[in-house]
C-alpha positions as CSV (number, residue, x, y, z in Angstrom):
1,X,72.4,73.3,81.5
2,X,75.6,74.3,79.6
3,X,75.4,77.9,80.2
4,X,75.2,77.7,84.0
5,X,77.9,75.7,84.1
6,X,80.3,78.5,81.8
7,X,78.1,81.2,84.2
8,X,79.9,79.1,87.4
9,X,82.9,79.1,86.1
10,X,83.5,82.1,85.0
11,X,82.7,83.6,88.5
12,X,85.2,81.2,89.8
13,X,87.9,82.3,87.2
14,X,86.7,85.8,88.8
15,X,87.3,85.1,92.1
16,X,90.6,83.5,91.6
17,X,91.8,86.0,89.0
18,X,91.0,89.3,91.7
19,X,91.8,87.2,95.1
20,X,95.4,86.0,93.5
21,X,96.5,89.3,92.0
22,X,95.2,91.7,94.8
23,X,97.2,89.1,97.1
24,X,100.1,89.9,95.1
25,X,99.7,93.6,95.4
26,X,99.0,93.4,98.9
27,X,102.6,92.3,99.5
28,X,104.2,95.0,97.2
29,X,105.8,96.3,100.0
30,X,107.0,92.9,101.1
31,X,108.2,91.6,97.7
32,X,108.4,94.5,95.6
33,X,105.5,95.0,93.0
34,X,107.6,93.8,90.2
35,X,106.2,90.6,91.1
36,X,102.4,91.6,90.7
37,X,103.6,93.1,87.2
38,X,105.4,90.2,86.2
39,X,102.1,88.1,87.4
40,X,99.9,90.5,85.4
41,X,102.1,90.6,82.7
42,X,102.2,86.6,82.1
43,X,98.4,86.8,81.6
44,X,98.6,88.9,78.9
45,X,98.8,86.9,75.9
46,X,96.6,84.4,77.3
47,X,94.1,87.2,77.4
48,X,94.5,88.0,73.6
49,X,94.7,84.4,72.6
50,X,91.2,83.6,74.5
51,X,89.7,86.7,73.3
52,X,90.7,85.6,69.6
53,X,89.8,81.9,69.8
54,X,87.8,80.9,72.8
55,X,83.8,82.0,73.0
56,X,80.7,81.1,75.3
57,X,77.5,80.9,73.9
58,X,74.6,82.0,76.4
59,X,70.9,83.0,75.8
60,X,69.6,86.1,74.1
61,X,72.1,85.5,71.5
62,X,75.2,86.7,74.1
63,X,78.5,85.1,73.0
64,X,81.4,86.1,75.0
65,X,85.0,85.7,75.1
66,X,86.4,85.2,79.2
67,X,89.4,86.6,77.4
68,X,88.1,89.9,77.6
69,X,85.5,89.4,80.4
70,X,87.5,88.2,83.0
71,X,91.4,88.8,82.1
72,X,90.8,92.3,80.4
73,X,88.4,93.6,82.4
74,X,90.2,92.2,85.3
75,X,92.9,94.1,84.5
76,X,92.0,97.1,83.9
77,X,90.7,97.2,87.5
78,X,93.5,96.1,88.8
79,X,95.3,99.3,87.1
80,X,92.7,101.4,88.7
81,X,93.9,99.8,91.9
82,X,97.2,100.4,91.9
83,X,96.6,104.5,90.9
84,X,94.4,104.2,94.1
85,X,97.0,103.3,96.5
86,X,99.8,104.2,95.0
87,X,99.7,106.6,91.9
88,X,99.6,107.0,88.3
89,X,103.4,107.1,87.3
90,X,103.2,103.9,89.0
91,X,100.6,102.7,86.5
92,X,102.3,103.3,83.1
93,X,104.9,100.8,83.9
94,X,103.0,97.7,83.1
95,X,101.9,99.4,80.4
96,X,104.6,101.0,78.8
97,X,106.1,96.9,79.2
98,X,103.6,95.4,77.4
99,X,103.5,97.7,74.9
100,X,107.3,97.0,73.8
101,X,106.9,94.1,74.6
102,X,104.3,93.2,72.3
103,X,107.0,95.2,69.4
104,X,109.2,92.9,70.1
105,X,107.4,89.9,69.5
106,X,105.8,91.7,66.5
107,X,109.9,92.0,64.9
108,X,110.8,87.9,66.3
109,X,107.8,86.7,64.4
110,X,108.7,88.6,61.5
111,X,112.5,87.2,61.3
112,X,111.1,83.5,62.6
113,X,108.8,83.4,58.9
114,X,112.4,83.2,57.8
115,X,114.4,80.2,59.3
116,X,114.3,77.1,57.7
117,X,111.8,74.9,60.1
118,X,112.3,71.0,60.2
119,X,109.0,69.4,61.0
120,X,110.4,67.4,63.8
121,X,106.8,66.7,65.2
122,X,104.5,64.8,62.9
123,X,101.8,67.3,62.2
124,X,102.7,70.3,63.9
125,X,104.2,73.3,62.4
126,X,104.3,77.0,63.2
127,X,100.9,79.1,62.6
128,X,102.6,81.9,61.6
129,X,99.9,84.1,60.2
130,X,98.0,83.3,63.7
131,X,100.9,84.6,65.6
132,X,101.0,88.0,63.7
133,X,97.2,88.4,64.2
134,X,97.7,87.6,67.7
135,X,100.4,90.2,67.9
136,X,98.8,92.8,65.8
137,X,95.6,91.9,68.0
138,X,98.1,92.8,71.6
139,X,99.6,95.8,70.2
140,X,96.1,97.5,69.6
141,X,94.5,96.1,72.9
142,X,97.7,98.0,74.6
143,X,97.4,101.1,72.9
144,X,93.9,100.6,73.9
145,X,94.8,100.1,77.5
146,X,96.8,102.9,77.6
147,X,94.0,105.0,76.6
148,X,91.7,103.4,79.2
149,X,94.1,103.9,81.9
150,X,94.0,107.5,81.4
151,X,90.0,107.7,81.2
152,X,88.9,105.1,84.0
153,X,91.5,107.4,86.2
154,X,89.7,110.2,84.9
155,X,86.2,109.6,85.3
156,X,87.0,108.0,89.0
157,X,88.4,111.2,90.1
158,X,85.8,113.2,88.2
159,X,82.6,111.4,90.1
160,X,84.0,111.9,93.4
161,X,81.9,115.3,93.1
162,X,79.0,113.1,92.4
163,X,79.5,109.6,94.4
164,X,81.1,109.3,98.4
165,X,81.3,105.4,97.9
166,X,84.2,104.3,96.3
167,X,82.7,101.3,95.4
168,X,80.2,103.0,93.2
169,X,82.8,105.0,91.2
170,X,85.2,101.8,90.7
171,X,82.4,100.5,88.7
172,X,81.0,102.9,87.2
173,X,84.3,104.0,86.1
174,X,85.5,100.5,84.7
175,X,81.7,100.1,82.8
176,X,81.9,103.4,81.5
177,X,85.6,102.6,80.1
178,X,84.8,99.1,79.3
179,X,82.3,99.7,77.1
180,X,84.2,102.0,74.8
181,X,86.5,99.3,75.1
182,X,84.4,96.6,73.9
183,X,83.7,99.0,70.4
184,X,87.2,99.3,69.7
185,X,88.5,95.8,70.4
186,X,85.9,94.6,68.5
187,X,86.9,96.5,65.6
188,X,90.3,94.7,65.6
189,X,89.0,91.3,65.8
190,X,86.1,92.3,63.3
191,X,88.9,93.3,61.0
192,X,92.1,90.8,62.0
193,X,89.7,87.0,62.6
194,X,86.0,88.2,61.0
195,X,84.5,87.6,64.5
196,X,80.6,87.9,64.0
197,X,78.6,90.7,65.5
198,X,77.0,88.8,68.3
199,X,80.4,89.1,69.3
200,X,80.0,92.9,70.1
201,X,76.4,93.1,72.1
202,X,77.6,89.5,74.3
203,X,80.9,91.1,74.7
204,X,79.7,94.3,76.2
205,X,77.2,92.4,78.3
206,X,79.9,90.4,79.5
207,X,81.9,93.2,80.4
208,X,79.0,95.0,82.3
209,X,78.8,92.1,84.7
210,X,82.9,92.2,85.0
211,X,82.9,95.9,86.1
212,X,80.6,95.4,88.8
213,X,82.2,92.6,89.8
214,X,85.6,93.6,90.1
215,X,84.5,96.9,91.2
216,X,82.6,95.1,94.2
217,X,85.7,93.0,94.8
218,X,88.0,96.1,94.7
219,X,85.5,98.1,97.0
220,X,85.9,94.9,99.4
221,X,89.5,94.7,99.1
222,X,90.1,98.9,99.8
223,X,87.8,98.8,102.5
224,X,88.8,95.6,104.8
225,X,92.4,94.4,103.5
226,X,94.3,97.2,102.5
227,X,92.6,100.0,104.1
228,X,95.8,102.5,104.4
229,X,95.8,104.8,101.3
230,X,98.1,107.6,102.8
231,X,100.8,107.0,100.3
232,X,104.7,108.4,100.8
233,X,105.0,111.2,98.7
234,X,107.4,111.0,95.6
235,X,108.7,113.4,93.5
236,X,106.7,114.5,90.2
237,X,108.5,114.1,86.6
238,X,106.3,115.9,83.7
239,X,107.4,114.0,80.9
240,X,104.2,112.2,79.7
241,X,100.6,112.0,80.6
242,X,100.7,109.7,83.3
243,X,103.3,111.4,85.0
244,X,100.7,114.3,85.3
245,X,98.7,112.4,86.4
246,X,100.8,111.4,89.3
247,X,98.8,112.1,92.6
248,X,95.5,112.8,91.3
249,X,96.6,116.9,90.0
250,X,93.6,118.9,88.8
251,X,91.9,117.9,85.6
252,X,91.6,121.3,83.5
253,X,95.7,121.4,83.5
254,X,97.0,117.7,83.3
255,X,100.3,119.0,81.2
256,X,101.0,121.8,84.1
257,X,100.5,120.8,87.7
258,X,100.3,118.1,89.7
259,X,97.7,117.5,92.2
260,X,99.5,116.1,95.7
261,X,101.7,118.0,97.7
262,X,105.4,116.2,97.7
263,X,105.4,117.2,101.7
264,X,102.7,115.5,103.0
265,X,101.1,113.7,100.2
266,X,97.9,116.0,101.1
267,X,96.0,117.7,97.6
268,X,97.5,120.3,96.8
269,X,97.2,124.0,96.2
270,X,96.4,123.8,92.7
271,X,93.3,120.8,93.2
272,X,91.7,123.1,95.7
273,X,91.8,125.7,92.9
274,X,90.1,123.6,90.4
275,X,88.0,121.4,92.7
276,X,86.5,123.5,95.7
277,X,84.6,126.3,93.8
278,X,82.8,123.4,91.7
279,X,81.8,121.3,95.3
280,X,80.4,124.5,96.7
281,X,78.3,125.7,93.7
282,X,77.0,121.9,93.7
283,X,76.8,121.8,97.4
284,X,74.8,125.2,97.3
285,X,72.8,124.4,94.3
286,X,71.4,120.9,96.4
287,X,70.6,122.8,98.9
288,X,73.1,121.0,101.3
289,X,75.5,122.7,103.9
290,X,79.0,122.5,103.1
291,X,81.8,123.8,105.2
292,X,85.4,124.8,105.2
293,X,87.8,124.7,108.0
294,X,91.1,126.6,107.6
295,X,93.9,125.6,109.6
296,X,97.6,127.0,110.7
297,X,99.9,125.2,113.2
298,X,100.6,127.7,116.3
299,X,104.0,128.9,116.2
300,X,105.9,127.2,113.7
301,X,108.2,129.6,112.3
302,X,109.5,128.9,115.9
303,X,110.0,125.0,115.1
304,X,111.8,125.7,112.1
305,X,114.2,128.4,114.1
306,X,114.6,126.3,116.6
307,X,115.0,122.7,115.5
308,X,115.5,123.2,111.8
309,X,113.8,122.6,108.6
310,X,113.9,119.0,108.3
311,X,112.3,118.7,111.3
312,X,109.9,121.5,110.3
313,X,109.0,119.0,107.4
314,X,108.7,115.8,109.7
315,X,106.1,118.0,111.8
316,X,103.9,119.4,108.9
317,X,104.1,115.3,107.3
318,X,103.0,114.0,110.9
319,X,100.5,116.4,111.5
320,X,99.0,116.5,108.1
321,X,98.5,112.8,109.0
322,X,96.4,113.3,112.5
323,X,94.0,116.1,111.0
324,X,93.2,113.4,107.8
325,X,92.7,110.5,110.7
326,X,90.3,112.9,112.3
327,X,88.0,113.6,109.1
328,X,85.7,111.4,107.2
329,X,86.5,109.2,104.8
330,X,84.2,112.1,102.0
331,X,86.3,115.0,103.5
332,X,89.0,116.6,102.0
333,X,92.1,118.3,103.1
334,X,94.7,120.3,101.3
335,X,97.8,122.1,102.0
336,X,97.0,125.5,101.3
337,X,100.7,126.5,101.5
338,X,103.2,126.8,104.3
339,X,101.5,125.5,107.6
340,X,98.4,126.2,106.6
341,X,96.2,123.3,105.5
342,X,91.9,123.7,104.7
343,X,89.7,121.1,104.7
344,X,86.1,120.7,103.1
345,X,83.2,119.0,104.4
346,X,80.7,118.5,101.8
347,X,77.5,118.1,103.6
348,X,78.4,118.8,107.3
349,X,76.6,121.7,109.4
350,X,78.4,124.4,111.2
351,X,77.7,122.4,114.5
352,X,78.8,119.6,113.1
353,X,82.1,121.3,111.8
354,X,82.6,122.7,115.0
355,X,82.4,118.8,116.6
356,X,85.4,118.4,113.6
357,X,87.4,121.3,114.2
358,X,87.7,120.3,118.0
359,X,88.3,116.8,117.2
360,X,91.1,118.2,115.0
361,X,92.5,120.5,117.5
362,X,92.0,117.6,120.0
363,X,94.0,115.1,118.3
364,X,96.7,117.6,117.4
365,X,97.4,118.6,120.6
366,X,97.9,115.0,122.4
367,X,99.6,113.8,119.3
368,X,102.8,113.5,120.3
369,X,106.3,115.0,118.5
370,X,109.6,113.3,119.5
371,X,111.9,115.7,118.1
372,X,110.2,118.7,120.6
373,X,109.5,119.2,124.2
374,X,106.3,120.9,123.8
375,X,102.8,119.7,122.0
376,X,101.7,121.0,118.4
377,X,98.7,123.3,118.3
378,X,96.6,124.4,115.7
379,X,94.2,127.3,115.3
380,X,91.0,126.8,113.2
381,X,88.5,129.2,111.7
382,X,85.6,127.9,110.1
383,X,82.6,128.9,107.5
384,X,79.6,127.4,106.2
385,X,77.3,127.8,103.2
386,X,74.7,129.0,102.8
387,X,74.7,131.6,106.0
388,X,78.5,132.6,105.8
389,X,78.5,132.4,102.1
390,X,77.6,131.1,98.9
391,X,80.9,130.4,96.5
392,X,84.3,129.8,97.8
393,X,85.8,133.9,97.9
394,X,83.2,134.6,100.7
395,X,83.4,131.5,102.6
396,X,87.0,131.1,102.4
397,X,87.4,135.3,103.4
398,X,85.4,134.4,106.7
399,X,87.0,131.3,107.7
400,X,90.6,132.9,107.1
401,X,89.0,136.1,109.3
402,X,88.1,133.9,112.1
403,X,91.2,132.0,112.0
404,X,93.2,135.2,112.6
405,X,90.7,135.8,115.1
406,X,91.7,132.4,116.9
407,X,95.4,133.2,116.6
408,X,94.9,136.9,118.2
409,X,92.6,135.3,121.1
410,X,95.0,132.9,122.2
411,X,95.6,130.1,119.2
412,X,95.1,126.5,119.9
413,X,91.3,127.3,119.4
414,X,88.9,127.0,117.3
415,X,86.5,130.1,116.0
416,X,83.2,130.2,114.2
417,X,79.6,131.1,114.8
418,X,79.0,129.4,117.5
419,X,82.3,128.9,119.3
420,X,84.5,132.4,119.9
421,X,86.8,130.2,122.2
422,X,88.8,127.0,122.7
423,X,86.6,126.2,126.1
424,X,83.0,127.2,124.4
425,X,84.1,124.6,121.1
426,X,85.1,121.9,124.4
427,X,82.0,123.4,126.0
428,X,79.4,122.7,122.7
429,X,81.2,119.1,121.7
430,X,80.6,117.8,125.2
431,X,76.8,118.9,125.0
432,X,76.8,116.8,121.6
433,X,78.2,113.8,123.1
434,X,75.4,111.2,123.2
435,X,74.8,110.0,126.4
């Protein structure tokens, strides 16, 4: 029938869409992402034009555009992707493009009504009124786009409280954002063609089955193709809302502080503020342990005395790295300030934090530093809800005790309930080891 054939295709114009445009991003750092923008970009107008012209008609009474199906939803992933690996200053460029862009062709229409046209084609001449629509129709899809940049960011950020798979947030994020989408637009071809209102239920539909697509696709793509997402640090500009948004900073003050540490590209200070008290009240409220490890490099006032500051920098940047390749993927980390970094570990036991902490301490140790003759060491104190406390004040005040403890025992150690030395944490994590 007709409709599986438009079903087939449209999971083909899918699948080419995502697997040509993520190919494109995957070689950013090969041939500079102004060639995925420029990519994305040219798709733009055919992405109006479609979602102004071209409709499906399935059962139920769903008609669809794949103008705003496949290209907008599409893209809006995509976006999502790029804030993912890279960061969200990087996301308003396309944005802020098309948006001026779409003025400009909004002013050369406007002059073009004017020239003097000589129908040198026999029976084509220039839709004029058409293009403006179209235009007008661009310009409000990318103020639109703008707005659901900011949200789907948002809202991913926001569930990682609520949902470990990333998979799961991409598409929840992109239906959540697509359908308030799918109102709006509407509105604008309701008002600038007269589309009918089967229009706005097939649309959203549509949409629905995009977002889980893309996200599945995205999911794919972030687990098994590009799976590095420790990003260089860049500098943070304040001077609009995606700049704040650069590096995931703290919801509750978008217009004051970021959320990654320039350093090491770690969250910062100012997201464990706003972020750890809330996973610990949840954590405690499920009824699920949740632990925190505090950790400060051994001696490294002596690094920077000795070698210098820069390569004090390279040393926190490298070993900020190692302790984030020894956590799990639903961990997070956070430079606390100075040399001291924490991490939290939704979900994991003190035994099982004590496996982490030694495989943290482990990995520090025999990771080696070219600019010094001796190894990094770190000492760790750890806590864990409910038995060393129940909000962050009392679990963070016995971690930070035990880490001082660590330090005045020896450093390069790790202390907690059921490890008061390096050799009894070595002692416990061989016991654990299956056999």
């Amino acid at each position: 029938m007709a409709y599986v054939n438009n079903l087939l295709l449209l999971a083909g114009e899918i699948l080419l869409y995502f697997s040509v445009l993520s190919a494109l991003f995957r070689v950013r750092h090969r041939l500079g992402i102004g060639v995925f923008y420029t990519a994305l970009g040219a798709l733009h107008f055919l992405e109006t034009y479609l979602a102004a012209i071209l409709y499906l008609q399935f059962p139920l009474g769903i008609t669809i555009s794949p103008g705003s199906s496949v290209l907008f939803a599409g893209k809006l992933v995509m976006l999502l992707l790029i804030y993912v690996r890279e960061d969200a200053a990087t996301v308003r460029q396309p944005i802020y493009g098309l948006f001026l862009g779409n003025l400009l062709m909004v002013g050369l229409v406007a002059l073009l009504r004017f020239h003097d046209v000589v129908p040198a084609v026999p029976g084509k001449s220039p839709d004029f009124g058409f293009m403006s629509q179209t235009a007008g129709l661009m310009i409000w899809g990318t103020a639109l786009l703008f707005i659901d940049s900011i949200c789907i960011v948002l809202i991913y950020e926001r569930t990682a409280a609520w949902f470990a798979n990333r998979t799961l947030r991409i598409c929840l994020s992109a239906a959540v954002v697509l359908s308030f989408d799918q109102l709006c637009f509407f509105a604008a071809l309701r008002y600038f063609l007269g589309v009918p209102y089967e229009v706005l239920y097939g649309g959203w539909v549509a949409k629905m089955v995009a977002a889980a697509a893309y996200g599945l696709l995205a999911g794919a793509y972030l687990r098994w193709v590009d799976r590095d997402d420790r990003v260089p640090a860049a500098p943070v500009r304040m001077g609009d809302l995606f700049d704040t948004l650069t590096y995931r900073q703290r919801y509750e003050a978008l217009l004051r502080q970021s959320g990654r540490d320039s350093l090491t590209g770690l969250l910062n200070r100012g997201r464990f503020d706003s972020e750890v008290p809330d996973s610990i009240r949840l954590a405690v409220a499920a009824g699920r342990p949740i632990s925190l490890l505090v950790i400060d490099l051994d001696h490294f006032k002596a690094i920077n005395d000795e070698k210098g500051h820069p390569v004090g920098d390279e040393v926190l940047r490298l070993i900020a790295g190692e302790i984030g390749h020894a956590l799990r993927v639903t961990d997070h980390i956070y430079r606390y300030g100075g040399e001291e970094f924490v991490v939290l570990c939704d979900g994991l036991s003190h035994a099982q934090a004590l496996v982490a902490g030694e495989r943290i301490r482990s990995r520090v140790e025999t990771t080696p530093v070219p600019q010094l003759a001796r190894p990094v060491t770190v000492s760790i104190g750890i806590a864990t809800s409910p038995d060393d406390g129940v909000d962050l004040t009392e679990l963070f005040s016995v971690a930070d005790g035990r880490l001082y403890g660590a330090k005045e025992t020896g450093r390069n150690r790790i202390l907690g309930r059921l490890a008061q030395r390096r050799d009894d944490a070595e002692e416990f994590v061989e016991r654990r080891q299956p056999a």
